[in-house]
C-alpha positions in Angstrom: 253.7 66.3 3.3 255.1 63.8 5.5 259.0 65.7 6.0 256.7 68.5 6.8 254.7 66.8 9.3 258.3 65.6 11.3 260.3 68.6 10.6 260.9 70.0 13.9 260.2 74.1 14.0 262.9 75.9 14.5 263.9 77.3 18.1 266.8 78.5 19.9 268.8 76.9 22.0 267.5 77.5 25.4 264.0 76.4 23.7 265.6 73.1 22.1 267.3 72.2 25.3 263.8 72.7 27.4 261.9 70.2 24.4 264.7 67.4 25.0 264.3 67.5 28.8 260.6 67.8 28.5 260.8 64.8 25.7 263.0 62.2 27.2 261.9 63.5 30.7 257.9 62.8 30.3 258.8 59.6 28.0 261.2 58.1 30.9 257.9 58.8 33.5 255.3 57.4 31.0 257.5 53.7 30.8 258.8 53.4 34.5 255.5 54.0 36.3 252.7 53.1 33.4 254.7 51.7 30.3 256.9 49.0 31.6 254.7 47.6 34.6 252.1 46.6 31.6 254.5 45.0 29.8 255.5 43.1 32.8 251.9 42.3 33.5 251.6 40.5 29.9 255.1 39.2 29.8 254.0 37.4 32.9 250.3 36.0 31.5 247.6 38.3 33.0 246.0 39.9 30.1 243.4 41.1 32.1 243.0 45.0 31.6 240.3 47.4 31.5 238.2 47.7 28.4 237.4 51.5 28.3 236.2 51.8 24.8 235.2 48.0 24.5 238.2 46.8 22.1 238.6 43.7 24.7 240.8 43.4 27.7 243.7 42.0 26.0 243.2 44.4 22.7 243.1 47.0 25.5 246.2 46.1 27.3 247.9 45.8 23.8 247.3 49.5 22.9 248.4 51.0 26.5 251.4 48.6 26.1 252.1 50.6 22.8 251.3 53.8 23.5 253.3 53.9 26.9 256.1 51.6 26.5 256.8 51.8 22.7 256.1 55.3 21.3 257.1 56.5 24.5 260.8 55.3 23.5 260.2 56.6 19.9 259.8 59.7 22.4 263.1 59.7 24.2 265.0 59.6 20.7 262.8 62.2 19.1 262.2 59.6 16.3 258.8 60.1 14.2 257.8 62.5 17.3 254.8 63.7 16.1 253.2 60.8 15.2 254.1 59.0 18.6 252.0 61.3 20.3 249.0 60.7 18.4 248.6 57.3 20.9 250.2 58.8 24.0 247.3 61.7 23.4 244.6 59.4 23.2 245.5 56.8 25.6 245.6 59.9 27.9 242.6 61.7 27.1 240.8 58.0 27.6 242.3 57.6 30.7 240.7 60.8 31.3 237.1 61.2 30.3 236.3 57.8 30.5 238.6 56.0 33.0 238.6 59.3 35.8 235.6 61.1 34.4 233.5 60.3 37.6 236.6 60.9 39.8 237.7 64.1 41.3 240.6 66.3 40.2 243.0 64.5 42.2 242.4 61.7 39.9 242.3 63.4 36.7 245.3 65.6 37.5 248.1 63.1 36.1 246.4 62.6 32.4 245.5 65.7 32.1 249.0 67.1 32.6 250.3 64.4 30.6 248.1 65.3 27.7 248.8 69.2 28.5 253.1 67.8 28.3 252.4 65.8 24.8 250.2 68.7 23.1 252.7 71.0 23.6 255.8 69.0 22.5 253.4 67.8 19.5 253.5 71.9 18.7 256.6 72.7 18.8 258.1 69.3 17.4 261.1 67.4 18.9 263.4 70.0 18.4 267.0 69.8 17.2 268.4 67.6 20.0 266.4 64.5 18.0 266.1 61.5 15.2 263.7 63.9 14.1 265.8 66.8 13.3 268.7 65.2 11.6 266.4 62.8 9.4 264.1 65.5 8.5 266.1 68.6 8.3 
């Protein structure tokens, strides 16, 4: 059940190629502007956070720290892909009908494409350019 779960689908080249850019190209965004800045914050002592879903600041600043920073590099190397988007997902669709609900597209625009990115990588799997691929194959 699980090999099933990580295999990655079988594609062509051209298709491969455009989930490893999309891959370590939305994973590399995710830790520069959202991943590693949180981890900074708590490396440096502020634990304060927003508490969308009522887990606790800190709690709350834990879970982004994993989602963004830490599956995000399970991301880049295709490793246990699948699975590593299940938090990316969430954190994103929190950040969207709870943290931006009220606000206007503008607002919304970045999660929501960032869920749209994950959902469709989580479909088609990491591809053969990945941990994935050679653990699972």
């Amino acid at each position: 059940m699980l090999q099933k779960f990580f295999k990655p689908q079988i594609l062509s080249v051209y298709a491969n190629l455009g989930v490893l850019f999309l891959r370590i190209g939305t994973a590399l965004l995710m830790i520069a502007g959202h991943g590693y800045p949180k981890l900074q914050k708590y490396h440096g002592g502020d634990t304060s956070f927003g508490d969308p879903i009522g887990l606790g600041q800190e709690t709350s600043l834990l879970l982004a720290i994993v989602a963004e920073f830490v599956c995000s590099l399970f991301l880049i190397f295709g490793l246990f892909t699948r699975a590593a988007l299940i938090p990316l997902i969430i954190t994103m669709l929190v950040a969207l009908f709870v943290i931006h609900a009220a606000d206007p597209l503008g607002k919304q625009e970045l999660p929501l494409l960032y869920v749209l990115i994950y959902l469709t990588i989580f479909i088609t799997g990491s591809g053969r350019y990945s941990a994935d691929y050679n653990i699972f194959k």
